[in-house]
C-alpha positions in Angstrom: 21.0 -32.4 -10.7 19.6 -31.6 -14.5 22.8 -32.8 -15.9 22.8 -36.2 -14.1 19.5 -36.6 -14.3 19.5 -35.6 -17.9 16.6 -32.9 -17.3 15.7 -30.6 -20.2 15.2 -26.6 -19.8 11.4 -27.1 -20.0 11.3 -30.3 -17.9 12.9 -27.9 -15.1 10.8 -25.3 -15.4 7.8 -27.8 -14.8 9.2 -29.5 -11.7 9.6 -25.9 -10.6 5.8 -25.2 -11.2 4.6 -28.3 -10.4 4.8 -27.0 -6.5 3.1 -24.2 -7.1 0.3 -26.7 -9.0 -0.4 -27.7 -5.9 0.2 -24.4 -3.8 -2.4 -22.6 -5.5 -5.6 -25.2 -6.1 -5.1 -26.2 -2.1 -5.0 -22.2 -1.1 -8.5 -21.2 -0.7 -9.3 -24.4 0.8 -6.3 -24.6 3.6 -7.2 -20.7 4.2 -10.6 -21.8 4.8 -9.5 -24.9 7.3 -7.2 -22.4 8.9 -9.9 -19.8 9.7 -11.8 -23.1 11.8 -8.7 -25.0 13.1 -6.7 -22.1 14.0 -3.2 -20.5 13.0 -1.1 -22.8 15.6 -2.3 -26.2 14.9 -2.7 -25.2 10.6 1.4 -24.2 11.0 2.4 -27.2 12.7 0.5 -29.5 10.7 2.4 -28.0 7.3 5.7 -27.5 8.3 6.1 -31.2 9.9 4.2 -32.6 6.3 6.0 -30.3 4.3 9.6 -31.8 5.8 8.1 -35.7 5.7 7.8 -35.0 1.6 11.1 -33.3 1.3 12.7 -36.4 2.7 11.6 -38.6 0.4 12.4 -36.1 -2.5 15.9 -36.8 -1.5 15.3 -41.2 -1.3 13.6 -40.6 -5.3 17.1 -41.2 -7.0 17.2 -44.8 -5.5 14.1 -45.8 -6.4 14.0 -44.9 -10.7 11.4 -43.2 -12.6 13.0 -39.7 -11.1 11.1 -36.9 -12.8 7.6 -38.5 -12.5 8.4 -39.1 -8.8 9.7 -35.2 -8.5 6.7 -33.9 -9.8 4.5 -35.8 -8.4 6.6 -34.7 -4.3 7.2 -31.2 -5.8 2.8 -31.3 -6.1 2.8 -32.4 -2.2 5.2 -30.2 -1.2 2.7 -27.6 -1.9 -0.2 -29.0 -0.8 1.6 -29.1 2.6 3.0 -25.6 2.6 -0.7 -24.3 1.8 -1.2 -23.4 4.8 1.6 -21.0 6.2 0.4 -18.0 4.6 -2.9 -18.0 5.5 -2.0 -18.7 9.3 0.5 -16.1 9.0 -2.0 -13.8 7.8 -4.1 -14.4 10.6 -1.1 -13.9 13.1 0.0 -10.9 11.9 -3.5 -9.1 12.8 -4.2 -11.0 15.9 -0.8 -10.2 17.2 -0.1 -6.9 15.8 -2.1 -2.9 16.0 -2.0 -1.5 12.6 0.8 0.8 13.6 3.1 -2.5 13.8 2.0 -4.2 11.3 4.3 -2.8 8.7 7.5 -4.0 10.0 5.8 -7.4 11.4 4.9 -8.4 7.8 8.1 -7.1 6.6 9.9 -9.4 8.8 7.6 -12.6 7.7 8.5 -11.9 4.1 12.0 -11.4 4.7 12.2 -14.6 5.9 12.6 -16.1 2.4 15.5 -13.7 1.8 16.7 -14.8 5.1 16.2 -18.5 4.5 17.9 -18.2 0.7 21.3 -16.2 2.4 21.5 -18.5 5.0 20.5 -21.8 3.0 21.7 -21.2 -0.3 25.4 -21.5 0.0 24.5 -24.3 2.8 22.7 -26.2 0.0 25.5 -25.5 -3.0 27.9 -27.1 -0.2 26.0 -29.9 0.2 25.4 -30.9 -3.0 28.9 -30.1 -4.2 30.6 -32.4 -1.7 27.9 -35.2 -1.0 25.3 -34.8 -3.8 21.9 -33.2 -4.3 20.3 -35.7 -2.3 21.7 -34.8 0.6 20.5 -31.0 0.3 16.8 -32.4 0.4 17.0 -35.2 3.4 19.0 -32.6 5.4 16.2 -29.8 4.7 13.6 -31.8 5.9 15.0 -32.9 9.0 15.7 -29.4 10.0 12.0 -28.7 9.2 10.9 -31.4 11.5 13.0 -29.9 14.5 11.6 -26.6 13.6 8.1 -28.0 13.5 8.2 -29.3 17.1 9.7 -25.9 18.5 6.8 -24.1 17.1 4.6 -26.2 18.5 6.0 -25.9 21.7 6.3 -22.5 22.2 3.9 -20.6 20.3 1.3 -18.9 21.6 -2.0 -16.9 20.7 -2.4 -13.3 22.5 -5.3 -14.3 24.7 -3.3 -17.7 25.9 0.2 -16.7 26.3 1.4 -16.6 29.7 3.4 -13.0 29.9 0.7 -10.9 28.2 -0.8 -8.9 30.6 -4.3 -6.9 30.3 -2.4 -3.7 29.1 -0.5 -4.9 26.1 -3.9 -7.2 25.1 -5.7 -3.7 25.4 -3.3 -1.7 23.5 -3.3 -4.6 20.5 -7.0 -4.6 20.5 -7.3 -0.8 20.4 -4.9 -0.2 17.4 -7.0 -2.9 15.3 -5.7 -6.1 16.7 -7.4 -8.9 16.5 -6.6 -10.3 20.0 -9.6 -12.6 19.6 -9.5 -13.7 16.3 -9.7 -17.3 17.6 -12.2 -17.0 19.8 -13.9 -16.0 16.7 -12.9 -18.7 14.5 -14.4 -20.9 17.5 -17.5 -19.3 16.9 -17.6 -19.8 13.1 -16.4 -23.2 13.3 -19.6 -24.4 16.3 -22.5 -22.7 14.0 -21.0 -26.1 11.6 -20.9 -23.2 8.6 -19.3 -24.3 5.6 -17.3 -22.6 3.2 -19.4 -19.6 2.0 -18.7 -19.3 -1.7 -21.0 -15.8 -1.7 -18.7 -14.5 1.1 -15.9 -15.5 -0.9 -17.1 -13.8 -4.1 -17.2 -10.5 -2.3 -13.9 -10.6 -2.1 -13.5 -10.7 -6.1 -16.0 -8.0 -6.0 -13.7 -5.8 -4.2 -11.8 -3.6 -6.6 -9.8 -2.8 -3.8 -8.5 -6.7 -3.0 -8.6 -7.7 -6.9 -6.0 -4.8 -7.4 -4.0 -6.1 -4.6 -4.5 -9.8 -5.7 -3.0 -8.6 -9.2 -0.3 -6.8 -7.6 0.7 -10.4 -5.4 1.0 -12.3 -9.1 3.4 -9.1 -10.2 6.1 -10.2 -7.0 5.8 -13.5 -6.7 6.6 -13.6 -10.4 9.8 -11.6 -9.6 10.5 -13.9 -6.5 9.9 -17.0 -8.2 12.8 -16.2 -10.9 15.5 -15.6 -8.0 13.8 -18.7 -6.1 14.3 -21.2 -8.9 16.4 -19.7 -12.2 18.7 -17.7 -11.0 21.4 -20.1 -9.7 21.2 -21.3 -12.7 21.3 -18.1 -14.7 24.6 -17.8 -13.0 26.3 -21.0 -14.2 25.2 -21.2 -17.6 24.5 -17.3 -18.3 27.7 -16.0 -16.5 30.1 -19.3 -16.3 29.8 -19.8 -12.4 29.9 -23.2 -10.7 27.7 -24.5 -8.8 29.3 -24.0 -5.5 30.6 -20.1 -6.6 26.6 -19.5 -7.4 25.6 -20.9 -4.4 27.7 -17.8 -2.2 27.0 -15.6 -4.9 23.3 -16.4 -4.9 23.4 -15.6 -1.5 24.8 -11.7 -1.7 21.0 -10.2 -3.5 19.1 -12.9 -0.9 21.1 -10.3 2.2 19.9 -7.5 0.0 16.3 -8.5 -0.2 16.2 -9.2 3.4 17.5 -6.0 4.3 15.1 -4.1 1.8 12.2 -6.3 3.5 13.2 -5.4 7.2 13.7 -1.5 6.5 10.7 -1.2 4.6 8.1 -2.2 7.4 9.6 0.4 9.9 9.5 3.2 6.9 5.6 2.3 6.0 4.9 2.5 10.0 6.7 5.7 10.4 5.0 7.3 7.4 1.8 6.1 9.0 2.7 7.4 12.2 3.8 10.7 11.0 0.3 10.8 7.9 -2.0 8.3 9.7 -2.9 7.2 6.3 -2.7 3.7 5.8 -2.9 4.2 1.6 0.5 6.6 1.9 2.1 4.3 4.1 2.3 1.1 2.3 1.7 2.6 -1.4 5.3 4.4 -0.7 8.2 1.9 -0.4 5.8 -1.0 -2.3 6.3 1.8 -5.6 9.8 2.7 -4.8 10.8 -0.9 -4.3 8.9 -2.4 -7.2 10.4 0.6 -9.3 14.1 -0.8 -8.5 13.3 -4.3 -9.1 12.6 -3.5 -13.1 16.6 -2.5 -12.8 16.9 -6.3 -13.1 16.4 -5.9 -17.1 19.7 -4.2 -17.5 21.7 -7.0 -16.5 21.2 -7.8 -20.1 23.4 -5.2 -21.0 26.2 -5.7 -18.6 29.4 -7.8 -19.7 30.8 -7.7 -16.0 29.9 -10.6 -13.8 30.0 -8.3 -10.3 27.8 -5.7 -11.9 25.4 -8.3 -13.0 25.5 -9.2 -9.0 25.6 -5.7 -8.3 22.2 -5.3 -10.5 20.8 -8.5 -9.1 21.4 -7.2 -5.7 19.5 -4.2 -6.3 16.5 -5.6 -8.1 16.1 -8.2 -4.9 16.7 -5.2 -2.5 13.9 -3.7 -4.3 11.4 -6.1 -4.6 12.1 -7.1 -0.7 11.3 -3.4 -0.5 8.0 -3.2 -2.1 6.8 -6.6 -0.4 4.4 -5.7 1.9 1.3 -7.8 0.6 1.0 -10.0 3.6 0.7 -5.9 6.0 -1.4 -4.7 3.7 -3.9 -8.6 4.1 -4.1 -7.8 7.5 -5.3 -4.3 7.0 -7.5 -5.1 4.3 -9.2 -8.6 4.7 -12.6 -8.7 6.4 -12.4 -10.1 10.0 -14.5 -13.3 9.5 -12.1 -14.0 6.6 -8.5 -13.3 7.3 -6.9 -16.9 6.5 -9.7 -17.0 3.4 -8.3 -13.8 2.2 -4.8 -14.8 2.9 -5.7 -18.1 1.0 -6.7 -16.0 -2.3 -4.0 -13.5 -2.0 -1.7 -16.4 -2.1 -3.3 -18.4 -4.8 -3.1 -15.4 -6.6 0.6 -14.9 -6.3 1.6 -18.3 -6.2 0.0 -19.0 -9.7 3.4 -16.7 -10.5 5.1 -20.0 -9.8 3.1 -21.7 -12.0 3.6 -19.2 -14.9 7.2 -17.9 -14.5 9.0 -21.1 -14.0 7.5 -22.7 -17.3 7.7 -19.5 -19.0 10.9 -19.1 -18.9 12.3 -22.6 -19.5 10.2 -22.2 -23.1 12.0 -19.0 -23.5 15.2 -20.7 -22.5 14.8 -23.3 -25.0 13.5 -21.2 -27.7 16.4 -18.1 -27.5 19.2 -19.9 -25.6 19.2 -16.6 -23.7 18.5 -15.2 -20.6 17.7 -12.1 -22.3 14.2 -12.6 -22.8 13.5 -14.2 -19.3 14.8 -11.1 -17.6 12.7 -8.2 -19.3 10.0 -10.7 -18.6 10.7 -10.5 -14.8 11.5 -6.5 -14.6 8.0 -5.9 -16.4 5.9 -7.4 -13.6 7.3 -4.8 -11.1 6.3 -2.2 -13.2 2.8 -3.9 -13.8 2.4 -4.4 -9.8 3.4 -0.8 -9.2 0.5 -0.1 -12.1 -1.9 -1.8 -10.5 -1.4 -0.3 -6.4 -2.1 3.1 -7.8 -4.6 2.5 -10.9 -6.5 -0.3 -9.4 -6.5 -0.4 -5.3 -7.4 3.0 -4.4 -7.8 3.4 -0.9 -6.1 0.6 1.6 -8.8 0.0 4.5 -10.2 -3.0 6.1 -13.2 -4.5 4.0 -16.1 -5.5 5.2 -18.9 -8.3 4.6 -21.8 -7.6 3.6 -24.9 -9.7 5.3 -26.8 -11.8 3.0 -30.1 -10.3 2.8 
């Protein structure tokens, strides 16, 4: 797609930020509509908008002016997706007692590394044999499908039609917030606004800001392997397209298995210590540890050990991703999608920063080099941060304005 659409190093790095442009400013704000609309209805509303625009990022090279035109659907794109994490916050602590929490947000981040082994290879095909536009039109009709099955059969605790009064009890008595819409319907009848003095207890928190920090660290990581490395494989290593897109695949597995295993490990240690601080602390600072092993691929002439590296930094850092568990623990009940919003603006301004950053180091060294000690370094700064700056991991709470 650069090549035929004669797209410079730094030009790609922006249309790789230019999503997270939008992604962040629209954050706090779709957290905020989320905490009054609800978690089903905020989904929906972003997955079928979010397919619409990546549609019509695959019509842009029949129409001229290309790059303006990316930038400008790469800056809806994440306007639309906005949304999701705050929601999933939300469903995470409605749906799950603390003592499941770990593996349910390990499986909602694993879905990334799910959706890059599974779509990746999918994607190189597609462009390989039809074109890149193809990869984008096909994408977004597959979100629309999964749009309406959501839609269809999701359900909150309270409404769904199997959950009986002993499973809602159990949820409620392990910190599950069963009716976490029911309070949303309260907040959103007193006609309250956003409350920026409610929101700026939450910077206030050492607690959340260290956690907030932490979310930049990973994204950073995730955002390298979400938009550079494909490409790191054609022009650092000498792959084709269509050979990076299966080999792109192989650390994506690796991440998603590292995810998975990581949220039963945190909810067995808290099972066996009952302290939520151990539990999640542990495989976040073992996995963010491996994921610095990403800076030695600089010193490796073999292409599989670079993919044997590759796949260990990903199995790391899908290892010490348990930011959205540790939201639900930690955000204030009246403010779970709010929280959720600034968590994710936090680590989305990652895709802001790293993209660009490393297209000027691209252009500047003509080497990867550079771009990867960049990336190992933020795992080591997010492991920094967990123990120097979050302390103990417990729920936060409000205080009333007096």
């Amino acid at each position: 797609m650069s090549k035929e659409l004669g797209i410079s190093s730094v030009e790609m790095g922006y249309l790789f930020s230019a999503f997270s442009w939008a992604y962040v400013i629209f954050l706090i704000p779709s957290g905020w509509l989320t905490d009054r609309i609800g978690s089903k209805l905020s989904m929906m509303l972003a997955v079928v908008i979010w397919s619409c625009f990546t549609v019509m990022m695959g019509m842009v090279h029949f129409i001229g002016m290309v790059v303006p035109l990316l930038l400008a659907l790469r800056f809806l794109l994440g306007a639309a997706e906005s949304p999701v994490g705050p929601a999933s916050g939300r469903i995470i602590a409605a749906w799950f007692p603390s003592s499941e929490r770990g593996i349910a947000g390990a499986i909602f981040n694993s879905a990334q590394y799910l959706s890059l082994a599974v779509f990746t290879p999918v994607m190189g095909w597609l462009c390989y044999t039809y074109g890149w536009e193809y990869v984008f039109i096909i994408m977004g009709a597959i979100g629309l499908v999964i749009g309406a099955i959501w839609w269809k059969f999701y359900y909150l605790p309270i409404d769904h039609p199997k959950m009986n009064s002993e499973e809602l009890e159990y949820i409620r008595a392990g910190d599950g917030l069963v009716d976490l819409e029911s309070l949303k319907s309260k907040a959103a009848n007193t006609g309250k606004g956003m409350k920026l003095g409610e929101i700026g207890q939450l910077f206030r928190s050492r607690m959340l800001v260290g956690i907030f920090l932490a979310q930049y660290c990973i994204t950073s990581i995730t955002w390298f392997f979400m938009t550079w490395f494909p490409i790191y494989l054609v022009k650092e290593r000498g792959f084709d397209i269509l050979q990076a897109g299966f080999i792109a695949a192989i650390p994506a597995l690796c991440g998603l298995v590292g995810g998975v295993s990581s949220g039963f490990i945190s909810d067995l240690i808290l099972k066996k210590t009952g302290s939520l601080s151990i539990a999640r602390k542990t495989p976040i600072t073992i996995g963010l540890l491996l994921s610095a092993s990403i800076i030695l691929c600089n010193y490796a002439e073999s292409a599989a050990v670079v993919v044997v590296l590759m796949s260990l930094a990903f199995f790391g850092k899908g290892f010490g991703s348990m930011g959205w568990t540790v939201v639900a623990d930690t955000a204030p009940k009246e403010l779970i999608g709010t929280t959720g919003g600034v968590f994710n603006a936090f680590g989305n301004t990652a895709g802001i920063v790293t993209p660009v950053v490393i297209g000027y180091i691209l252009q500047t060294t003509g080497s990867f080099d550079g771009a990867l000690l960049y990336v190992g370094a933020h795992g080591l700064v997010a492991v920094a941060s967990y123990w120097l700056i979050v302390g103990k991991i417990q729920r936060f709470k409000l205080h009333p304005k007096t």
